[in-house]
C-alpha positions as CSV (number, residue, x, y, z in Angstrom):
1,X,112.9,81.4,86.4
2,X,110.2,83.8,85.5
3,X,108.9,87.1,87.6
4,X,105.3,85.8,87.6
5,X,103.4,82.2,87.6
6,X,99.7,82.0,88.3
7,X,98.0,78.7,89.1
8,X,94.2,78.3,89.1
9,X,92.8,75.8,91.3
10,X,90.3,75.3,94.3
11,X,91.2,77.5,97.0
12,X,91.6,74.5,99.7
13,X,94.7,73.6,98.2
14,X,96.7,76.9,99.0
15,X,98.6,75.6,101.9
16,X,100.4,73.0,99.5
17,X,100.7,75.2,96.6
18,X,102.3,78.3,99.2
19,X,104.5,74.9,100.6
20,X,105.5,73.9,97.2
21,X,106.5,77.2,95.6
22,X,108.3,77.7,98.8
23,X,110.6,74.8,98.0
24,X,110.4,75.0,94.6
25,X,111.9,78.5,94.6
26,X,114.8,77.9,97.7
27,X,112.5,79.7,100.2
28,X,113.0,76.9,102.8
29,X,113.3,79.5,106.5
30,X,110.2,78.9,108.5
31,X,108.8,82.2,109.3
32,X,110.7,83.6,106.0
33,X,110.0,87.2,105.8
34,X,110.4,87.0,102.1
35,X,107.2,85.1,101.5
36,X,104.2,86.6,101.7
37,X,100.8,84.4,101.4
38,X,97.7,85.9,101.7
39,X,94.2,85.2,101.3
40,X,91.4,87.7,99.6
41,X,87.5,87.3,99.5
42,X,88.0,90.5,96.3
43,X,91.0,91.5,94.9
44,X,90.2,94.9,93.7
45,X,92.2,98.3,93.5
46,X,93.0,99.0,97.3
47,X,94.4,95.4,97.5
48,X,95.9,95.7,94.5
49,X,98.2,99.0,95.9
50,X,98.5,96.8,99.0
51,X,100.4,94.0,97.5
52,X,102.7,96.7,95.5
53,X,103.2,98.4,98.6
54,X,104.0,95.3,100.0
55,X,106.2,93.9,97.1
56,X,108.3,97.5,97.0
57,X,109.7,97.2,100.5
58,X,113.2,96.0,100.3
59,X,113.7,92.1,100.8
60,X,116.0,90.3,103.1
61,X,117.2,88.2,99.9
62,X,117.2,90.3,97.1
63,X,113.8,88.6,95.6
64,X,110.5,87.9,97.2
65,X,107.5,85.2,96.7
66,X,104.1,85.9,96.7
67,X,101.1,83.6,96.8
68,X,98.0,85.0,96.7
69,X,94.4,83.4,96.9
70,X,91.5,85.2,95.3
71,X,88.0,83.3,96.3
């Protein structure tokens, strides 16, 4: 397993993608406070130290998935 995948795709099918990489990489709790999907309208530099501000908070499980949507 890799640290980083990106997929590029319409933005209407982030549910299944967040769904799929979910099971794809063992994250199957609902409510798992290791995943973190979010949704930006611009991804610029204050979201960008959001989501490392976000990543360096200690996980539950020792890893953590992100799925990000960036219109």
């Amino acid at each position: 397993m890799h640290h980083a995948y990106i997929y590029e795709g319409v933005r209407s099918l982030m549910p299944s993608l967040a769904k799929d990489s979910q099971e794809r990489f063992d994250f199957t709790k609902d409510h798992d406070p290791d995943v973190s999907v979010q949704s930006f309208e611009k991804f610029g530099i204050e979201e960008a130290r959001g989501l490392r501000e976000t990543a360096a908070l200690k996980s539950v499980s020792g890893r953590g998935l992100f799925v990000i949507a960036v219109a």
